[in-house]
TILO-521214 format. One record per residue (C-alpha): residue number from 1; residue in one letter; x, y, z. Coordinates in Angstrom, 1 decimal. Layout:
% TILO-521214
<pt><pos>NUM</pos><code>A</code><c1>X</c1><c2>Y</c2><c3>Z</c3></pt>
...
This chain:
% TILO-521214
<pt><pos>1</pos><code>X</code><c1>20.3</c1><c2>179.2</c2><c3>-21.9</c3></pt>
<pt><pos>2</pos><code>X</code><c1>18.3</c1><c2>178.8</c2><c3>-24.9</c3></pt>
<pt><pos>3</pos><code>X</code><c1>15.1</c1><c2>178.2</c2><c3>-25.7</c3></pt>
<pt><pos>4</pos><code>X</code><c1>16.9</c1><c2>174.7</c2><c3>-27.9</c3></pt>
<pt><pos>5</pos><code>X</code><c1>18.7</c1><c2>173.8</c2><c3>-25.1</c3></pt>
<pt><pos>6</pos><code>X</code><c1>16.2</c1><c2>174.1</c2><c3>-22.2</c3></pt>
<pt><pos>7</pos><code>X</code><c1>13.8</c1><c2>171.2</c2><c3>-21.3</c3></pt>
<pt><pos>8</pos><code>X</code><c1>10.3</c1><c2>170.8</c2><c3>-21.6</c3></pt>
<pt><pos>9</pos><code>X</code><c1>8.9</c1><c2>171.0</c2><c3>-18.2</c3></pt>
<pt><pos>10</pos><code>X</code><c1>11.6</c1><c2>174.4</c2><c3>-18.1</c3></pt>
<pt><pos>11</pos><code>X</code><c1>9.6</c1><c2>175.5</c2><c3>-21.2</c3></pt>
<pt><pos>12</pos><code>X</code><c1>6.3</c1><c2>174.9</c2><c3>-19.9</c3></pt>
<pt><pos>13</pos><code>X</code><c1>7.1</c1><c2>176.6</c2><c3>-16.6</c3></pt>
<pt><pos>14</pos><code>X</code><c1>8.3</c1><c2>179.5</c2><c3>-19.0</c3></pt>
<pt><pos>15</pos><code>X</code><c1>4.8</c1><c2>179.4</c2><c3>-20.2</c3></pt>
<pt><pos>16</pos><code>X</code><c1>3.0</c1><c2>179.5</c2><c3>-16.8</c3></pt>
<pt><pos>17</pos><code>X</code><c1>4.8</c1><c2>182.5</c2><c3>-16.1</c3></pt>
<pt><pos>18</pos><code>X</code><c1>4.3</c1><c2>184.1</c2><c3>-19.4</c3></pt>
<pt><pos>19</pos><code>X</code><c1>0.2</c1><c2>183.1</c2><c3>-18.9</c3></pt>
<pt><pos>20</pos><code>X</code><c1>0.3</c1><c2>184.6</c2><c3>-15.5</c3></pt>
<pt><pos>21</pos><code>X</code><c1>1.7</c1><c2>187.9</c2><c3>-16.4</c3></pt>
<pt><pos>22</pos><code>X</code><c1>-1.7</c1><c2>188.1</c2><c3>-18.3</c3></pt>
<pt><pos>23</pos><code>X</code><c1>-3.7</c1><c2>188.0</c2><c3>-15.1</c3></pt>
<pt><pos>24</pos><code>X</code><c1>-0.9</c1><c2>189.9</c2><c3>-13.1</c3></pt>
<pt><pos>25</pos><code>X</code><c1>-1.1</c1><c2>194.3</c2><c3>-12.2</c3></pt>
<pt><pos>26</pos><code>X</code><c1>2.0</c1><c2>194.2</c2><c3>-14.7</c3></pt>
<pt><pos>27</pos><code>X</code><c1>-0.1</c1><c2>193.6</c2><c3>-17.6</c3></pt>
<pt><pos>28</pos><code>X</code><c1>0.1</c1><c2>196.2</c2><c3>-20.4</c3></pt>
<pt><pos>29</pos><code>X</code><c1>-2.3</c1><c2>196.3</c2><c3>-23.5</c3></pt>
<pt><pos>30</pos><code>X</code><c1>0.9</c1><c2>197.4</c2><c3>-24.9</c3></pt>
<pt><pos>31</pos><code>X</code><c1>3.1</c1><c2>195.0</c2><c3>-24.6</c3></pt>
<pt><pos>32</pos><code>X</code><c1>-0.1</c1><c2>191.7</c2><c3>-24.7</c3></pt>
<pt><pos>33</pos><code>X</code><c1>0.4</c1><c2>191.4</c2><c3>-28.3</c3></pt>
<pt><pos>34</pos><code>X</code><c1>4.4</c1><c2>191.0</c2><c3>-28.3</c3></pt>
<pt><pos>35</pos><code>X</code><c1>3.7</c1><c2>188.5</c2><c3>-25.1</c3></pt>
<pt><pos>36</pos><code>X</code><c1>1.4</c1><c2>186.6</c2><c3>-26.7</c3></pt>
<pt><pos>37</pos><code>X</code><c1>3.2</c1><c2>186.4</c2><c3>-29.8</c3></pt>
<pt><pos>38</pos><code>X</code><c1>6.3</c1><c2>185.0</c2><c3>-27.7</c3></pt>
<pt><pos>39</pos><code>X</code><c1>4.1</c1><c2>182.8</c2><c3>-25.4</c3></pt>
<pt><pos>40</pos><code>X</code><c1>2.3</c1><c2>181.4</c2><c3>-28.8</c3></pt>
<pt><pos>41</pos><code>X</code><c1>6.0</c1><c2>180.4</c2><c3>-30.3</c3></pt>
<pt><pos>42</pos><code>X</code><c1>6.9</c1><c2>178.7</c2><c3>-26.9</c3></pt>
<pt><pos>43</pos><code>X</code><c1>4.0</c1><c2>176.6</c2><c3>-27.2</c3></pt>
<pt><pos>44</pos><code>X</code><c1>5.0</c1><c2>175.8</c2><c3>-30.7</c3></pt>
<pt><pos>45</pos><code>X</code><c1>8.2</c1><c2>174.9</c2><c3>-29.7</c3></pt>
<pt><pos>46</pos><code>X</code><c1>7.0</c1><c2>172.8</c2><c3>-26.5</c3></pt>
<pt><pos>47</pos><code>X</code><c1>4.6</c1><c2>171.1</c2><c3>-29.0</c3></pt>
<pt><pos>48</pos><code>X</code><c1>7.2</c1><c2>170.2</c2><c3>-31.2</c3></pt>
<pt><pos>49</pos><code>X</code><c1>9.4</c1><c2>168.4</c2><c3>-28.5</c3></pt>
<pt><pos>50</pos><code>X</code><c1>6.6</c1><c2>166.7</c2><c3>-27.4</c3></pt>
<pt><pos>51</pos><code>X</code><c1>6.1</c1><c2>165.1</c2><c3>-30.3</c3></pt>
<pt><pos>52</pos><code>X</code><c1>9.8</c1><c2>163.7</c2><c3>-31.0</c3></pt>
<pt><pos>53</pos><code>X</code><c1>9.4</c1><c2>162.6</c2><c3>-27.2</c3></pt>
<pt><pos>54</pos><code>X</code><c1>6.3</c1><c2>160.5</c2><c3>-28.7</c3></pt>
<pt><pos>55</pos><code>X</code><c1>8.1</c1><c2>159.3</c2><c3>-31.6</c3></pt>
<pt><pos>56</pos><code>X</code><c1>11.0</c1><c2>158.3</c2><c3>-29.8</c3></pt>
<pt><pos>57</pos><code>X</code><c1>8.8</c1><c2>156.4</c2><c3>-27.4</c3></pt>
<pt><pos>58</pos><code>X</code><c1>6.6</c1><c2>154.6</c2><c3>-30.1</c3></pt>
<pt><pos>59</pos><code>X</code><c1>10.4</c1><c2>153.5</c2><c3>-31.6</c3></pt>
<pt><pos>60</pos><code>X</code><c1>11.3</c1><c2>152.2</c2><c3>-28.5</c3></pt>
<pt><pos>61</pos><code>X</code><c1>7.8</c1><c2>150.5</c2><c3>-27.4</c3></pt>
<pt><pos>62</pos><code>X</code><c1>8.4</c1><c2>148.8</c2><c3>-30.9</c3></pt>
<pt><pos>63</pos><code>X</code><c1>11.6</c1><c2>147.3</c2><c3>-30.3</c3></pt>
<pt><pos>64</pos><code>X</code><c1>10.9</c1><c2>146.3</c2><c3>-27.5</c3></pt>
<pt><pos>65</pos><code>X</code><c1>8.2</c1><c2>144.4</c2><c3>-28.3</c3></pt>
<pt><pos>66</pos><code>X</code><c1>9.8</c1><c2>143.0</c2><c3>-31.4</c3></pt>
<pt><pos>67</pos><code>X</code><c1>12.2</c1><c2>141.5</c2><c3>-29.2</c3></pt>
């Protein structure tokens, strides 16, 4: 599945784990910069979605009350 298609409470569980890897005995100064790169973009992208959900939502609050 990807990362377009997923939702956002799949996205921020996606984070968690990418956070908790951080604190985890897998954790490799190698490999932190690439993580954080990738769990930086997920955020982005979480971000993002966010806030269409909010602008969908202050659409619909509007029509509503206009009605």
């Amino acid at each position: 599945m990807s990362a377009k298609n997923k939702t956002i409470e799949e996205k921020m569980n996606e984070l968690r784990d990418m956070t908790a890897w951080f604190e985890s005995e897998e954790f490799s100064l190698t490999h932190a910069a690439e993580k954080f790169e990738a769990a930086a973009k997920l955020a982005r992208e979480i971000e993002h979605d966010l806030s269409e959900m909010e602008n969908t939502v202050s659409v619909l609050k509007k029509s509503f009350e206009e009605t």
